[in-house]
C-alpha positions in Angstrom: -15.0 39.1 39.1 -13.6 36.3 37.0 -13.9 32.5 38.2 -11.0 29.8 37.5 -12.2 26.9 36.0 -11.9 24.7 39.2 -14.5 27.1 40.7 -17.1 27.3 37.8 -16.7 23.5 37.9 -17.8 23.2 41.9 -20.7 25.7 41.5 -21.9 23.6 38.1 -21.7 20.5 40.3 -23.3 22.3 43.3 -26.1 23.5 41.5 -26.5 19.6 39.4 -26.6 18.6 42.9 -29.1 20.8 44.4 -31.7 20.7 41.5 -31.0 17.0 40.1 -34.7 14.9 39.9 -32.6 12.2 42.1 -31.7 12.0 45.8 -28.3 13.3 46.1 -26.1 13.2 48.9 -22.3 13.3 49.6 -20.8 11.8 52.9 -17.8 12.7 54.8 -15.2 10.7 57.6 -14.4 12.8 60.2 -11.0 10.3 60.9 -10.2 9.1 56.7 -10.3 5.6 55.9 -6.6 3.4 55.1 -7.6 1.7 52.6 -5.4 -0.8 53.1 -7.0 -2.4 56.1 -8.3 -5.4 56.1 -12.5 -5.7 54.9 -14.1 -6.1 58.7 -11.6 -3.4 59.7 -13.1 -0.9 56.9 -16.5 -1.6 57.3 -16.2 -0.9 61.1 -14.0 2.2 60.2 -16.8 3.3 58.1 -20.7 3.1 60.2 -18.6 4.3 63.0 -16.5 7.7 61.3 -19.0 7.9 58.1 -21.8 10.7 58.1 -23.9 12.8 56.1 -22.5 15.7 54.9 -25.0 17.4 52.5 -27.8 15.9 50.5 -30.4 17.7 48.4 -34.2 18.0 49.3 -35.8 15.0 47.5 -33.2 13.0 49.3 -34.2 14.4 52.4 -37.9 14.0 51.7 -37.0 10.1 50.8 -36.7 10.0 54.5 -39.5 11.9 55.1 -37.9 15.1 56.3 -38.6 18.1 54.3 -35.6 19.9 54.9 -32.3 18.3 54.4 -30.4 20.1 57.4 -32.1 17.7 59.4 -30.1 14.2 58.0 -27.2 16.7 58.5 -24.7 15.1 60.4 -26.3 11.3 60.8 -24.4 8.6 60.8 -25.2 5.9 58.1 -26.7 3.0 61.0 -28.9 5.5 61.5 -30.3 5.3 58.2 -29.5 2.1 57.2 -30.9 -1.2 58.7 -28.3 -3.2 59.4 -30.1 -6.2 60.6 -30.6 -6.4 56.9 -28.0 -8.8 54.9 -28.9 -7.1 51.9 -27.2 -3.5 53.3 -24.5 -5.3 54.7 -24.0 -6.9 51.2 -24.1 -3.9 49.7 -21.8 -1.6 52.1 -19.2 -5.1 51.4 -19.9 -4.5 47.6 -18.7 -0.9 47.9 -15.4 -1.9 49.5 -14.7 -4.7 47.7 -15.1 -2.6 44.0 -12.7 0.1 45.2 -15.1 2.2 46.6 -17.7 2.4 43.2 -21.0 0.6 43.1 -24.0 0.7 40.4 -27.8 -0.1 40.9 -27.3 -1.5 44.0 -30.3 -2.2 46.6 -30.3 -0.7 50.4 -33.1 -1.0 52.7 -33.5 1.7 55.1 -35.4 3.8 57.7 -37.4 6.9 57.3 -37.7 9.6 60.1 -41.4 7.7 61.4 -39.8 4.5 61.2 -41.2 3.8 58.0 -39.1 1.1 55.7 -38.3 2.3 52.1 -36.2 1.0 49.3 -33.5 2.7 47.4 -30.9 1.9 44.4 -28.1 3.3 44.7 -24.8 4.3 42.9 -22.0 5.5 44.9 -18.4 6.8 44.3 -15.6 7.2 46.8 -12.6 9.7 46.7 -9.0 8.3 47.7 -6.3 10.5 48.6 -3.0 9.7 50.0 -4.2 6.4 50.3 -7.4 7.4 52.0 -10.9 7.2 51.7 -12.0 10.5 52.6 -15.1 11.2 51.0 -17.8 9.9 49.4 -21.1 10.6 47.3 -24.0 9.1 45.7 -27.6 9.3 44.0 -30.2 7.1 45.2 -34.2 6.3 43.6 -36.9 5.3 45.7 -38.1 2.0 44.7 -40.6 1.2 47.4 -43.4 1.4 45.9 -42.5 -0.1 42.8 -41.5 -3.4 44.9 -45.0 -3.6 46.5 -46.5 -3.3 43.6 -44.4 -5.9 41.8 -44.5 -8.2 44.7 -48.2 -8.2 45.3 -48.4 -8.8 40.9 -47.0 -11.7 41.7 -48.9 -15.2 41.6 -47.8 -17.8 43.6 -46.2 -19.4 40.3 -45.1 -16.5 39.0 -43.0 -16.2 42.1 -41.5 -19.3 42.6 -40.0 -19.8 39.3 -39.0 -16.3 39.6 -36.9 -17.1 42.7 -35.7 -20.2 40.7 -34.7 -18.4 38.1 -32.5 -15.6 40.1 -30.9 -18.3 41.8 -29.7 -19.7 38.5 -31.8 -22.8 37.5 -32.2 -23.9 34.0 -35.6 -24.3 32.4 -35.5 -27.8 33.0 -34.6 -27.8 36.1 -37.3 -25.8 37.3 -40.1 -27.7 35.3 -38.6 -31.0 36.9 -39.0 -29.3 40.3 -42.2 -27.9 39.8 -43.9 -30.6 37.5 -44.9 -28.5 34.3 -43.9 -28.8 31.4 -41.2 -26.5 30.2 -43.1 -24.2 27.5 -45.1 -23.6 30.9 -42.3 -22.4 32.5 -41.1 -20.9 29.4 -44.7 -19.0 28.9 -44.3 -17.7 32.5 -40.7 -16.1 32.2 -41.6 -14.1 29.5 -45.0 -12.8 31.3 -42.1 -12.0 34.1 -40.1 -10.5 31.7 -42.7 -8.0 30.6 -44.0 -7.6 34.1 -40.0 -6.2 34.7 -39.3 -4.2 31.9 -36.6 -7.2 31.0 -35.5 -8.1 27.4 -33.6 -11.7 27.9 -33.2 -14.3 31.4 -30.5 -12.7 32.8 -31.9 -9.2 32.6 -34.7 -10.1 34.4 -32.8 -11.9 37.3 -31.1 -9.0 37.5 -33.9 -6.5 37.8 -35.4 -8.9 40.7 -32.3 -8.4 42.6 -32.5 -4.8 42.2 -35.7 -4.8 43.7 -34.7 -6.9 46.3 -37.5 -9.6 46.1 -35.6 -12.5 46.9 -32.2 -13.4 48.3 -30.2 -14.7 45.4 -28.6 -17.0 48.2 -32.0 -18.7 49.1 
């Protein structure tokens, strides 16, 4: 039997899927989204048509299921918290960009209730102007945001905070009442604390892990 290449493509991608070290998962509308409606329209187009169509088993065990056929079929405010701004924010993100987002934070449920973390990169598909589908791989960052938040000293966090919401380094000495090598001494502490090679990287990587609102 010989396969076109459109079907040795779907079985590469099925098997990447299944056996990829990442949560994978691929979401379907059972009524397609115009994408021309307006933003409150689509978001309330998408928790209320959206669903989960397949995912892969370390997804599933990210929500502390051990076999996927039992997400099967849930619709995504059952997963996500949406009492959360941050998910909101993010589900906004992904209609805003088209319908493409990178490394960006959700906050979820697991199956006993438990509260997990996840970044998250997720890519529609339009046809006829439509959203019809769409798929993503998620890492669980839970743990790594405990850990990072209890690191944290009580200086350590605040010019953190200061820092993802923009302030300059004299700014946040002025504020605090420390010289500015002090503050200067802390960031880079912070920096190695993240994994972050300059400011910006490091504000970034805070957001990620969703340890303060950049809006506070």
């Amino acid at each position: 039997m010989s396969f076109s290449a459109s079907q040795k493509f779907n079985e590469f991608f099925r098997i990447s899927f299944k056996e990829s070290q990442e949560g994978r998962w691929l979401a379907l509308l059972d009524e397609p989204l115009l994408v021309t409606l307006p933003s409150d329209q689509q978001e309330q187009h998408l928790f209320k048509h959206a669903y989960l169509a397949e995912c892969n088993d370390i997804f599933a065990r990210m929500y502390g299921q051990s076999n996927p056929e039992d997400l099967i079929g849930a619709r995504f405010p059952q997963l996500l918290i949406l009492s959360d701004p941050a998910n909101l924010k993010a589900v906004r993100a992904f209609l805003a960009s088209g319908y493409h987002i990178y490394n960006v934070q959700s906050h979820e449920l697991a199956a006993n209730g438990e509260e997990r973390y996840f970044l998250n990169d997720v890519r529609g598909v339009v046809e006829d102007n439509h959203l019809v589908r769409f798929w993503g791989r998620q890492r669980d960052i839970t743990s790594r945001r405990l850990q990072t938040i209890q690191s944290l000293t009580p200086q350590q966090a605040i010019i953190l905070k200061q820092t993802i919401q923009g302030r300059t380094l004299k700014e946040i000495s002025g504020s605090l009442g420390i010289s500015q090598k002090t503050v200067d001494t802390v960031r880079s502490r912070l920096k190695r604390k993240l994994g972050a090679i300059s400011i910006p990287q490091l504000a970034a990587k805070a957001v990620q892990l969703g340890l303060f609102e950049v809006d506070d």
